[in-house]
ZABA-171968 format. One record per residue (C-alpha): residue number from 1; residue in one letter; x, y, z. Coordinates in nm, 3 decimals, decimal comma. Layout:
N
nr = NUM; rest = a; east = X; north = Y; up = Z
...
END
This chain:
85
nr = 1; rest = x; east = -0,194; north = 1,524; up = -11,365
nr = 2; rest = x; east = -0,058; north = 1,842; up = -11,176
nr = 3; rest = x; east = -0,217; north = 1,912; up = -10,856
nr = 4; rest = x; east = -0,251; north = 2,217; up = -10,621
nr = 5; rest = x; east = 0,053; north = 2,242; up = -10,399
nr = 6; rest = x; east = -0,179; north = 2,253; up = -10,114
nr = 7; rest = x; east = -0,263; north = 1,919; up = -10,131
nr = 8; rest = x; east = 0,097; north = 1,757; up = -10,184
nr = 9; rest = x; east = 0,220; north = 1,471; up = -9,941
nr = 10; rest = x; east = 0,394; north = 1,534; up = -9,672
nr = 11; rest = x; east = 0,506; north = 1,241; up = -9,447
nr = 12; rest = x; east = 0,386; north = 1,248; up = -9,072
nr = 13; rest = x; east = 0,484; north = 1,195; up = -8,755
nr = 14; rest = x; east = 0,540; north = 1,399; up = -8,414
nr = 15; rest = x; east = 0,937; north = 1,309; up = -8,451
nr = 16; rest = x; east = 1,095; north = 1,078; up = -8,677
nr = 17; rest = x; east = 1,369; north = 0,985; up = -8,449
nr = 18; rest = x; east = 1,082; north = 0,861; up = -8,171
nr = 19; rest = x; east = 0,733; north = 0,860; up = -8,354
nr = 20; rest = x; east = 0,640; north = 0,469; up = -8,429
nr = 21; rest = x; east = 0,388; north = 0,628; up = -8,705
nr = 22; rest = x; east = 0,640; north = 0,819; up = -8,885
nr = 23; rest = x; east = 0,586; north = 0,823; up = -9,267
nr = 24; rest = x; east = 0,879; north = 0,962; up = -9,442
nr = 25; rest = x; east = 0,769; north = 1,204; up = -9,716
nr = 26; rest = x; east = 0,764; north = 1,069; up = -10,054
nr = 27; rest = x; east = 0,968; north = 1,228; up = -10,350
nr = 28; rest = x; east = 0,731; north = 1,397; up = -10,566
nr = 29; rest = x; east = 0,774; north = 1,606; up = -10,904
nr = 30; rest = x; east = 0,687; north = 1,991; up = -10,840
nr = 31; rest = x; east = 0,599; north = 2,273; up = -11,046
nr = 32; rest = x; east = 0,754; north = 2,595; up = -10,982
nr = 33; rest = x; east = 0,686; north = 2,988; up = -11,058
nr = 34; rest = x; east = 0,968; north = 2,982; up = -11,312
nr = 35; rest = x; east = 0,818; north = 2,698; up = -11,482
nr = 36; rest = x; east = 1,076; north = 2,467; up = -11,394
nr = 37; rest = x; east = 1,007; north = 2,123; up = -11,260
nr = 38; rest = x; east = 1,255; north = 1,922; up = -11,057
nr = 39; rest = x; east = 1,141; north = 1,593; up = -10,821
nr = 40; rest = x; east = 1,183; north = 1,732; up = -10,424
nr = 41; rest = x; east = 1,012; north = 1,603; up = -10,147
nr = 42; rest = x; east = 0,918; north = 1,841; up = -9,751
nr = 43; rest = x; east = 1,148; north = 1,828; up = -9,508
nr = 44; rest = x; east = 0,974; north = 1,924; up = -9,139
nr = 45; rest = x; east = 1,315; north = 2,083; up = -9,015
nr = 46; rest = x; east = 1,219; north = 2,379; up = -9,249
nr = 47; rest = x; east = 0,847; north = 2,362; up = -9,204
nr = 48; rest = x; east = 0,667; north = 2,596; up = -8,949
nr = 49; rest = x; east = 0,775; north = 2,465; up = -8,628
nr = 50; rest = x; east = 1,116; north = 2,332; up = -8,755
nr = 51; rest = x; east = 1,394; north = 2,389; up = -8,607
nr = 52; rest = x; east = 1,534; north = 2,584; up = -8,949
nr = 53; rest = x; east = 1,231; north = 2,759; up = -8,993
nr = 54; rest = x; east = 1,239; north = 3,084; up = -9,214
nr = 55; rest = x; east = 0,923; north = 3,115; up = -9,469
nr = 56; rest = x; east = 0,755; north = 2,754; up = -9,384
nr = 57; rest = x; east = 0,822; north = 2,671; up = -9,761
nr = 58; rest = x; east = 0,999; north = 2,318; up = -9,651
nr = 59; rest = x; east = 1,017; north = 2,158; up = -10,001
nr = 60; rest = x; east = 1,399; north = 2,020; up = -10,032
nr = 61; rest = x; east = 1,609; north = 1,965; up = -10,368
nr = 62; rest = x; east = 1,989; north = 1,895; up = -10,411
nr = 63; rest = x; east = 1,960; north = 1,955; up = -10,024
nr = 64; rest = x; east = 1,805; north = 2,336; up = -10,093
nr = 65; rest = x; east = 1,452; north = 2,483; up = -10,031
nr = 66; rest = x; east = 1,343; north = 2,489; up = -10,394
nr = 67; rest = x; east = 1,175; north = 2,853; up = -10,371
nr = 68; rest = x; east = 1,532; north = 3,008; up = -10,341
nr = 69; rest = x; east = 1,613; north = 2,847; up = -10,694
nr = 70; rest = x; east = 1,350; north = 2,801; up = -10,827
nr = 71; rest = x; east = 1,034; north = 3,000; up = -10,705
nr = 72; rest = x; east = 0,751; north = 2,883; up = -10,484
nr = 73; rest = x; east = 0,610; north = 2,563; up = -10,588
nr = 74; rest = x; east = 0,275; north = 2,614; up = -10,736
nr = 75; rest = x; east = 0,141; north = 2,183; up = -10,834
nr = 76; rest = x; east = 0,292; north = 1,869; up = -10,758
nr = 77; rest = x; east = 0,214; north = 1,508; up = -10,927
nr = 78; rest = x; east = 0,394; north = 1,217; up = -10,850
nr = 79; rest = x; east = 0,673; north = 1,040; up = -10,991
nr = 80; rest = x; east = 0,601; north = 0,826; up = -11,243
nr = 81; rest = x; east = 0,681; north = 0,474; up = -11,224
nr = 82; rest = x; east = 1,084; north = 0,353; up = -11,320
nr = 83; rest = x; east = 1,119; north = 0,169; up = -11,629
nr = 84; rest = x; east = 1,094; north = -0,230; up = -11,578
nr = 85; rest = x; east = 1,387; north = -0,427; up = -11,814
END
């Protein structure tokens, strides 16, 4: 079930390199202004604070911030489970 953007998972942590409570952020599938969907997860290097801050829109894809390809992601859900054998 799609879900407002605003409440996506993000990971945690003050710094992942020295924070013992870092949570690396989870892959998710998003939902973007052009309708297109592609599984991308936040990266805090872009994110307001970051050191490669622009627009604080810090969800990564293919190694790209998804609203230059894609549009601003509008709903997130999360992966689905991978087939079992």
């Amino acid at each position: 079930m799609w879900q407002p953007i605003e409440t996506a998972p993000k990971g945690g942590g003050a710094e992942m390199v020295t924070d013992p409570n870092w949570v690396e952020p989870p892959a998710i599938l998003l939902y973007c202004a052009d309708g297109t969907q592609v599984v991308a997860q936040w990266d805090w290097y872009y994110a307001e604070g970051g050191m490669g801050h622009t627009d604080g829109v810090a969800w990564i894809a293919f190694g790209e911030q998804v609203n230059f390809h894609f549009g601003m992601p509008t709903h997130w859900q999360p992966l689905p489970p991978p087939p079992t054998t």
